[in-house]
C-alpha positions in Angstrom: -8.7 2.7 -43.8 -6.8 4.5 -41.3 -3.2 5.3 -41.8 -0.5 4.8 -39.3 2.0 7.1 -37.8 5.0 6.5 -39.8 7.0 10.0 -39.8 8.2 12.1 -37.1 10.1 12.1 -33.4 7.8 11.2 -30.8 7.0 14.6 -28.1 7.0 13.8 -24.3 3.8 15.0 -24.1 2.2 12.2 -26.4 3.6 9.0 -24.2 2.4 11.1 -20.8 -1.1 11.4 -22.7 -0.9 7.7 -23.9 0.3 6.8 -19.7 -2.5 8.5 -18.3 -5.2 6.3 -21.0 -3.5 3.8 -20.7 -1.6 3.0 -17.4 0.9 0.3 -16.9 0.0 -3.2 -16.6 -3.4 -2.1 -18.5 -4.8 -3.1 -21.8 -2.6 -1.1 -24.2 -5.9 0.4 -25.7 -7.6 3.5 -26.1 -11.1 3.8 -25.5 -13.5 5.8 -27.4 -15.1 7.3 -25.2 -11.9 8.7 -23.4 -10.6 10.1 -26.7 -13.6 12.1 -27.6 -12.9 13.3 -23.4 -9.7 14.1 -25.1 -10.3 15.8 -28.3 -12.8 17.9 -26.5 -10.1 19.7 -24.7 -8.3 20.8 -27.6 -11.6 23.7 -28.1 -11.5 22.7 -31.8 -14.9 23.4 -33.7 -17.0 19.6 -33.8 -16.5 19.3 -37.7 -12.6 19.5 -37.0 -13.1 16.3 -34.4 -14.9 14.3 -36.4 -12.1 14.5 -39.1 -9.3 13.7 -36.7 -12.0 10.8 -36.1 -12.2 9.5 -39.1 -8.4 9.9 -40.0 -7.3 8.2 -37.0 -10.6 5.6 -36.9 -9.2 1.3 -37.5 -13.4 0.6 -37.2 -12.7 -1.2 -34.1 -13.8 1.1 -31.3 -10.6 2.0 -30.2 -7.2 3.4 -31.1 -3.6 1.7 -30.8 -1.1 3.7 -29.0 0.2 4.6 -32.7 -3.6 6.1 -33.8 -3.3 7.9 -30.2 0.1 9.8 -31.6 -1.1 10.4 -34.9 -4.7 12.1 -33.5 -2.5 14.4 -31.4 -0.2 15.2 -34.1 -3.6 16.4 -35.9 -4.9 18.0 -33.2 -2.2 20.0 -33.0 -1.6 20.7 -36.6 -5.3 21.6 -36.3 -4.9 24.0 -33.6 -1.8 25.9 -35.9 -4.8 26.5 -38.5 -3.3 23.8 -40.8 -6.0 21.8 -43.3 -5.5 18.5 -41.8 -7.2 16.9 -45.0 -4.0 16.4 -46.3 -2.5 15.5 -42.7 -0.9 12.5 -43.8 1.5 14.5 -46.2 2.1 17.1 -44.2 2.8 14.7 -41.5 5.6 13.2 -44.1 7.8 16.3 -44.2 8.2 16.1 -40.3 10.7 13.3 -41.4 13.2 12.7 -37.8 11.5 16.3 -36.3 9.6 16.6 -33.7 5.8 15.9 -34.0 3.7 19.3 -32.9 2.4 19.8 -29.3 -1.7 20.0 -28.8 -2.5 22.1 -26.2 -4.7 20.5 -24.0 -5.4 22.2 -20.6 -5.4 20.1 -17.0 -5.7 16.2 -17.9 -6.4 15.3 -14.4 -9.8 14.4 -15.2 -9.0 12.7 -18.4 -7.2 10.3 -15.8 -10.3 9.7 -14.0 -12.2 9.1 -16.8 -10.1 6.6 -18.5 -10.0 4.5 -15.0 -13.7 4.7 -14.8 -14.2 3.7 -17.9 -11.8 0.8 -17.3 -13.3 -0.7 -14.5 -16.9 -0.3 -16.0 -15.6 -2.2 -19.4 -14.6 -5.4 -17.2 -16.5 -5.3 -13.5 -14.7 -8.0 -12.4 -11.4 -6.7 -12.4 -10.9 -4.2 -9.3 -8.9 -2.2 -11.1 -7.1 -0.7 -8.7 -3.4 -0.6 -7.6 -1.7 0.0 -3.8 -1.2 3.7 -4.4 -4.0 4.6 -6.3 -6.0 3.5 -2.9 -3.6 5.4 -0.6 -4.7 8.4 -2.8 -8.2 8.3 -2.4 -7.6 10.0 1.2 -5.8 10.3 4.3 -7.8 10.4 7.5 -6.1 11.9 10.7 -7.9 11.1 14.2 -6.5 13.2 17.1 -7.2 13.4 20.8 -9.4 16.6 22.1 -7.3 17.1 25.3 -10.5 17.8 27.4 -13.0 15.5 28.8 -16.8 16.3 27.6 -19.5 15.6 30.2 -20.7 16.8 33.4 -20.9 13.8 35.0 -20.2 11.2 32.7 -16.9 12.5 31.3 -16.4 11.5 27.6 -13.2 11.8 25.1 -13.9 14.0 21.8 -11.7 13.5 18.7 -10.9 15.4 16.0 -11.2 13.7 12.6 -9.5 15.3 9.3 -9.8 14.5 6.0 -7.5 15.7 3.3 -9.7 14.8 0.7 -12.6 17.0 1.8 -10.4 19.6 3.2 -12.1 18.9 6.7 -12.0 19.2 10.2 -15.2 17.7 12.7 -15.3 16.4 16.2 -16.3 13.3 16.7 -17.4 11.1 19.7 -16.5 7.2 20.3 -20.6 6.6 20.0 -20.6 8.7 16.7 -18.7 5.9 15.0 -20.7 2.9 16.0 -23.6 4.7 14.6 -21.1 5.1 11.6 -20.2 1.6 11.2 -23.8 -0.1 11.8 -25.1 2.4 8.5 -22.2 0.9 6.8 -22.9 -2.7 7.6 -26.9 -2.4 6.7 -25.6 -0.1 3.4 -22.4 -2.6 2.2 -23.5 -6.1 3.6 -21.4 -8.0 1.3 -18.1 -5.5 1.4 -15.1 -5.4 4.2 -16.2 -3.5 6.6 -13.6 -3.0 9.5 -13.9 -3.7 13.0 -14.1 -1.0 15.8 -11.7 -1.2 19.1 -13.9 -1.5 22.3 -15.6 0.8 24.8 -14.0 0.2 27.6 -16.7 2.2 29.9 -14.9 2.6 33.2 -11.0 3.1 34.4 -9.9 4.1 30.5 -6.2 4.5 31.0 -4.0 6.7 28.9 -2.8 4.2 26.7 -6.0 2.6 26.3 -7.2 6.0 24.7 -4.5 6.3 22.8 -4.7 2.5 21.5 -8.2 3.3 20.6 -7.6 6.7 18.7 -4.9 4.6 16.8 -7.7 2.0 16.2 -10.1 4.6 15.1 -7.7 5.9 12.6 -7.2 2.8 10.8 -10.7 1.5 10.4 -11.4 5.3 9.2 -8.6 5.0 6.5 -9.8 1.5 5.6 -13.0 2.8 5.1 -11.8 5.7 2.9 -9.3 3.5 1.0 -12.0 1.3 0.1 -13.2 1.7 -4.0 -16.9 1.4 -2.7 -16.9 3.4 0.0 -14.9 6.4 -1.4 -18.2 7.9 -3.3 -20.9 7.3 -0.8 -22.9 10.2 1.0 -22.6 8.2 4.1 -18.7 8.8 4.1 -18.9 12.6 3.4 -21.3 13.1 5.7 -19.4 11.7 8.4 -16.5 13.3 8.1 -18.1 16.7 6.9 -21.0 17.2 8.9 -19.9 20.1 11.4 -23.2 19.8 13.6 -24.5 18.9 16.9 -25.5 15.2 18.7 -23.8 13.4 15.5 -25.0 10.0 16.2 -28.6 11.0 16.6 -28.5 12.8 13.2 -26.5 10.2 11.1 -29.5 7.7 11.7 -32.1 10.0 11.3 -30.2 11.4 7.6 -29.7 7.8 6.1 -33.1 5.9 7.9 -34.1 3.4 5.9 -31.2 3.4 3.5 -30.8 0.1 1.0 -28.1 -1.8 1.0 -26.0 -2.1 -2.3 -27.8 -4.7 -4.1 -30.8 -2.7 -4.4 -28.6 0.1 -6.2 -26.5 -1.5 -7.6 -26.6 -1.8 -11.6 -24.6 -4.9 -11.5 -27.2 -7.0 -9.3 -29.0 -7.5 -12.2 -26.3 -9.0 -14.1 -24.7 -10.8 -11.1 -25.1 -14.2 -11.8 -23.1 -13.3 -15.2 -20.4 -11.9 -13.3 -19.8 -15.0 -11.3 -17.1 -17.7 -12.7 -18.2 -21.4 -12.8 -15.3 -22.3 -10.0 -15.7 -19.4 -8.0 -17.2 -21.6 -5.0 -13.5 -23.4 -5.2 -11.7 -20.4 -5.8 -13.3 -18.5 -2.6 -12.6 -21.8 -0.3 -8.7 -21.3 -1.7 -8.6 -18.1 -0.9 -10.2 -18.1 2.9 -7.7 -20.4 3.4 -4.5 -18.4 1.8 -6.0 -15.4 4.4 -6.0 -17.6 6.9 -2.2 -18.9 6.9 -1.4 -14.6 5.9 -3.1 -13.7 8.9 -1.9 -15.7 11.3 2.3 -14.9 9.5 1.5 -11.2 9.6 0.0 -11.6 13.5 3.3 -13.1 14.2 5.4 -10.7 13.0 3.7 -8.3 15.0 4.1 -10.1 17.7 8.0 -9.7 17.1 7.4 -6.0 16.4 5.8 -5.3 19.5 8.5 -6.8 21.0 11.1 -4.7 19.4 9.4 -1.4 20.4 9.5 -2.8 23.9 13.0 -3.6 23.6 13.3 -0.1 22.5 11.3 1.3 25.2 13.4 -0.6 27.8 16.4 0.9 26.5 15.2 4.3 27.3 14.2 3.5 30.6 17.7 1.6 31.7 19.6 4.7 30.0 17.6 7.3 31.8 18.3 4.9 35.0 21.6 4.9 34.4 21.9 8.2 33.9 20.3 9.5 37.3 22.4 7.0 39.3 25.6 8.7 37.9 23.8 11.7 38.9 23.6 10.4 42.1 27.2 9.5 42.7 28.2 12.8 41.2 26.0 15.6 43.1 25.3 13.1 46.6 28.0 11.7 48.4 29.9 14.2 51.0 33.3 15.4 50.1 35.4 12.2 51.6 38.7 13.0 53.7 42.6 12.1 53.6 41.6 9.1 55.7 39.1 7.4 53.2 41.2 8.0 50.4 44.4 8.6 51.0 46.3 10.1 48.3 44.2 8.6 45.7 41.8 11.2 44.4 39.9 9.2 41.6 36.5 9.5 43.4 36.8 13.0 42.7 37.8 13.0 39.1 35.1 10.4 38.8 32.6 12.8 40.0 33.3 15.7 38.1 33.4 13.1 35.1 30.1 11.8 36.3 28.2 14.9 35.8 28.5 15.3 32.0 28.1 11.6 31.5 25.1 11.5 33.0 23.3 14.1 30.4 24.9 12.0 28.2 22.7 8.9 28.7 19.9 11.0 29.1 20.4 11.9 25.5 20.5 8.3 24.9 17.3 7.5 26.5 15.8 10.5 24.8 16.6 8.9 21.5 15.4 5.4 22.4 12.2 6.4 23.4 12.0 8.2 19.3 13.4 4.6 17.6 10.6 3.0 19.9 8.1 5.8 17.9 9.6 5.3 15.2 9.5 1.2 15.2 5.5 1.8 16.7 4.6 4.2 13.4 6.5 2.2 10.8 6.0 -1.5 11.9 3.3 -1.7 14.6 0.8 0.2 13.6 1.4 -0.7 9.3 1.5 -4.4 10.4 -2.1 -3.4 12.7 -3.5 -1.9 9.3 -2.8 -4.6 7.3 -4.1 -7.4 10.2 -7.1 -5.2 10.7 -8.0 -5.0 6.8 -7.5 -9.0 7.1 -10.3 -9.0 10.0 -12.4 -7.5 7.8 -12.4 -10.0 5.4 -13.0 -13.0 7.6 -15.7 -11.1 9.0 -17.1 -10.7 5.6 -16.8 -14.3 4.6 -18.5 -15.3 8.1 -21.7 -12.9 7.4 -21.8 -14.5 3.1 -22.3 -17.8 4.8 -24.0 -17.2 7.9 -26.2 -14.6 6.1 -27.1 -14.9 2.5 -26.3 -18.7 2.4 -28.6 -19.4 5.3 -31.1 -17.5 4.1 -31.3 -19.2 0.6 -31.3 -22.8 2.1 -34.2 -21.8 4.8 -36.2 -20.3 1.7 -35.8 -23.5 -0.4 -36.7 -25.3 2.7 -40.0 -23.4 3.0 -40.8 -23.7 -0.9 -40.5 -27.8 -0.4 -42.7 -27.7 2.4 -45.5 -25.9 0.9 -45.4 -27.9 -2.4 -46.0 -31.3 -0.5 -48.9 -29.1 1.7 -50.0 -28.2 -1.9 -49.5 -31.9 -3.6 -51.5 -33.2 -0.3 -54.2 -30.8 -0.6 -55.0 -31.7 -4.4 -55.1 -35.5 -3.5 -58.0 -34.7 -1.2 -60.3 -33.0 -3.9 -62.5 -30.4 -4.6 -63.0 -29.5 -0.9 -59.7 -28.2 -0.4 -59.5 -26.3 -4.4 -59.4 -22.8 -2.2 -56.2 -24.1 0.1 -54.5 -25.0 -3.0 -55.4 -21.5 -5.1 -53.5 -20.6 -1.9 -50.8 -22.4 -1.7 -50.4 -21.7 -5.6 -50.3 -18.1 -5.4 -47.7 -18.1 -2.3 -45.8 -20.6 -3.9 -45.0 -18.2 -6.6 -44.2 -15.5 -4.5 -42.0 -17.9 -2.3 -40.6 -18.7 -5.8 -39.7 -14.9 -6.9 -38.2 -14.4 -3.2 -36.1 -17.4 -4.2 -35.2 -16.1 -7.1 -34.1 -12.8 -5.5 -32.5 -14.4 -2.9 -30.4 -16.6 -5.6 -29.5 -12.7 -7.6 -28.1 -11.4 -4.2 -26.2 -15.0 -3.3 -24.2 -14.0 -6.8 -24.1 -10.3 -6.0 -22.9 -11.8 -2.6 -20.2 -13.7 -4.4 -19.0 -11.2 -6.7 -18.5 -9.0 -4.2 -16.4 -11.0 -2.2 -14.6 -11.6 -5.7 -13.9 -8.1 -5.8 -13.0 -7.5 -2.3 -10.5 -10.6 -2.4 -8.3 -8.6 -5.0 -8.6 -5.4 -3.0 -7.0 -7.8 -0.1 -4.3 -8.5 -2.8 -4.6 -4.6 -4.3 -2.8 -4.3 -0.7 -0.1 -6.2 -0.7 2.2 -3.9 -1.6 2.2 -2.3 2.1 4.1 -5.4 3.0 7.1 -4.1 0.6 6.4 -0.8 2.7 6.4 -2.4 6.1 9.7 -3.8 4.9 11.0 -0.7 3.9 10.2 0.8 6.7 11.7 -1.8 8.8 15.1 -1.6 7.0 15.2 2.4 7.5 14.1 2.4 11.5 17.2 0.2 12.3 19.3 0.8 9.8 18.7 4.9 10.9 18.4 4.1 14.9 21.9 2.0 14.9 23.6 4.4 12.7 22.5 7.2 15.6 23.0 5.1 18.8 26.7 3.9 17.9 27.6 7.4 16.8 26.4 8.7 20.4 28.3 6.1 21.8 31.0 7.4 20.3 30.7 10.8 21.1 30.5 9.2 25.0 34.0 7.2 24.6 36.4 10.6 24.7 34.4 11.6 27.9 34.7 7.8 29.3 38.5 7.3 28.4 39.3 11.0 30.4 37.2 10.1 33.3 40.4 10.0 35.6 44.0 12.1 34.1 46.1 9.8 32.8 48.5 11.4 35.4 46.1 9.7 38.1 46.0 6.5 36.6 47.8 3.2 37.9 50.3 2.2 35.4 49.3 -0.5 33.4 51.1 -3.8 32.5 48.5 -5.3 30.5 45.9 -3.0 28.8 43.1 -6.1 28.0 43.4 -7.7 31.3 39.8 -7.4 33.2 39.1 -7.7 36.9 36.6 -10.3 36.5 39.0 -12.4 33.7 40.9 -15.5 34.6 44.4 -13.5 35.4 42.9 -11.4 37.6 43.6 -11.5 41.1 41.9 -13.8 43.3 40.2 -10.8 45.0 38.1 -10.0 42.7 37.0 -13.7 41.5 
């Protein structure tokens, strides 16, 4: 029987190890399979392994976190050219020291492996948290400035990827081709919408609304488990050639959908609880009420980038009107004025005042950016990810449901056409060899069609936690929220008070009218009935 770790301080090294094969919130367990990844990288001669192995092995499959620290302790005792046959009391006179290093190289794939083999140990657990998604890759979609097209003008748009380390063009027709080989390939996964082709009068902001548009669904797509290692992705966003959409089709014609490749189809009806049926109702309607909270508070966020965007332009009206009054009006005489000269202390006060608001708007128009990148377009992410999934839950029932109910259909018509053609005799023995031999192909149809309804249902199990594998972008949209205003008021109100100094010196006190009461207003009720 295997001993236990019972001597020694614990290395940093050994709980970053035991993090990586066993993340947080996992089973606290280390897989075979991942420690013989792990041993491996220590270089040590196959003999040496299997007596770590065996010195470390409980018979169960698997090491404790305690059997993880012990096999590195050997390991690294091992790589010292220390007999680790007599580990155990050489581990002893460690007593409260520090248990030896291994050296073990790069354990980036080690991570990889451990989550793989994860996932593959229970398939119906996604496996995946919020930022292990927003690793898998980042997509940028920018605007070619040029129109395409000699008569037809078209926009081009560069799409990067940092995972591939890419850069391609792409037109608005090269996605469509895109997304209809990713609905025939993933039939029963989240495939995101596409903004419209708007094919005449496409405005500015209509281009720039769709490039927005195409940069989410292309992040969705890349962010999504199943996606992430299909051809079709890399090719998209790799393939640095000519007349895109024509190719695409013609490089993935005929491609099957997932259930064909798929090793879990065959397993499917396995992988399918008894209540998913309830479960799946329950949980079209929890997206439901989300959706229709989270359009809401878009709608509010929209309307505080307006807000924002309405600042600017009053501020950068404001502005040019004090420009106006200080640069337009002609030099007025002794009779207009008098021997009051505050419209020309006024003016010359006017002048800096009004670069002063147009700061102001300048910095409106950034917290309405800033409110549009943080909120908006999080809040559009998360709605259009939401989309997806309705859409997939309309093409489970519309699709494989359907399909399955007109096959069982068919079946009961052509066993009463079979049952009637027996009743009638030997004269009809050939229509019912017939009807026999399509009724048992009609019955393995049925059959398949009943392996993809599960492999239908499992993946809408699967892409019902990647909905919730999301969540946590809300805490991010909050975030984000909390620093856009927290940041933009902080900078507005210490702008206004750079303005004040410039606003209270507008006229020399010298010029002033003396004042008896410093709070009285011309429009309050002790002002004089002339201005009222």
């Amino acid at each position: 029987m295997a001993a236990e770790l019972s001597f020694g301080s614990v290395p940093a090294l050994y709980r970053e190890v035991y993090d990586i094969v066993c993340p947080s919130g996992q089973e606290s367990r280390v897989d075979r399979e991942v420690f013989v990844k792990l041993l491996m990288k220590s270089n040590l001669p196959k003999q040496t392994l299997s007596s770590i192995w065996d010195a470390v092995d409980n018979k169960s499959g698997y090491l404790t976190r305690n059997g993880l620290y012990k096999a590195l302790a050997l390991t690294a005792m091992a790589q010292q050219g220390k007999n680790i046959e007599d580990g155990d009391k050489i581990l002893e006179n460690f007593g409260d020291q520090e248990l030896p290093r291994p050296a073990l190289g790069d354990l980036t794939d080690l991570k990889t492996l451990s989550i793989k083999v994860r996932r593959e140990r229970n398939p119906c657990v996604l496996g995946y948290r919020f930022m292990e998604l927003i690793e898998l890759d980042a997509i940028e979609v920018d605007l070619i400035p040029e129109k395409k097209g000699l008569i037809l003008k078209h926009v081009e748009y560069e799409v990067s990827s940092r995972r591939y380390k890419s850069k391609v063009l792409r037109r608005y027709n090269d996605f469509v081709a895109f997304q209809e080989l990713l609905l025939v390939r993933f039939p029963y996964r989240m495939v995101p919408r596409l903004p419209p082709k708007k094919m005449i009068g496409a405005d500015r902001e209509f281009i720039e609304g769709r490039r927005k548009s195409l940069r989410r669904f292309l992040n969705l797509v890349a962010r999504h488990p199943s996606f992430s290692e299909e051809s079709l992705l890399k090719f998209f966003l790799t393939f640095n050639g000519a007349d895109m959409q024509h190719v695409i089709k013609v490089q993935f014609r005929g491609i099957p959908d997932e259930f064909v490749t798929s090793p879990l189809a065959v397993q499917a009806k396995d992988l399918v609880p008894m209540d998913t049926q309830v479960q799946f109702s329950n949980s079209r309607d929890f997206i439901r009420i989300l959706f229709n909270s989270i359009s809401h508070i878009k709608g509010v966020s929209d309307r505080m980038v307006a807000r924002s965007t309405g600042l600017a332009a009053d501020m950068l009206i404001f502005g040019k009107e004090l420009s106006v009054m200080a640069n337009d009006p002609p030099a007025l005489s002794s009779w207009s004025c008098g021997s009051i000269d505050t419209w020309s202390h006024l003016q010359n006060g006017f002048k800096s005042l009004s670069v002063e608001f147009g700061v102001l708007a300048d910095k409106s128009q950034k917290q309405a950016h800033m409110e549009d990148d943080c909120l908006v377009e999080q809040l559009q992410y998360f709605l259009d990810l939401l989309t997806s999934y309705k859409d997939l839950c309309d093409r489970h029932e519309k699709g494989v449901l359907s399909d399955h109910q007109r096959a069982l259909q068919k079946m009961g018509q052509m066993k009463k056409r079979k049952m009637s053609a027996t009743i009638q005799g030997k004269e009809q023995t050939a229509l019912v060899e017939q009807l026999e031999a399509r009724i048992i192909e009609q019955e393995s149809e049925i059959n398949n069609m009943e392996n993809r309804n599960y492999f239908s249902l499992h993946c809408v199990h699967m892409e019902t936690q990647l909905i919730h594998a999301n969540m946590e972008l809300l805490v991010k949209i909050m975030e984000g929220l909390l620093s856009t205003q927290v940041r933009g008021h902080q900078e507005l109100a210490q702008m206004w008070e750079n303005i004040a100094p410039k606003i209270k010196t507008l006229i020399p006190p010298s010029a002033k009218s003396p004042s008896t009461s410093p709070g009285t207003s011309p429009t309050s009720e002790t002002a004089p009935s002339s201005f009222r």
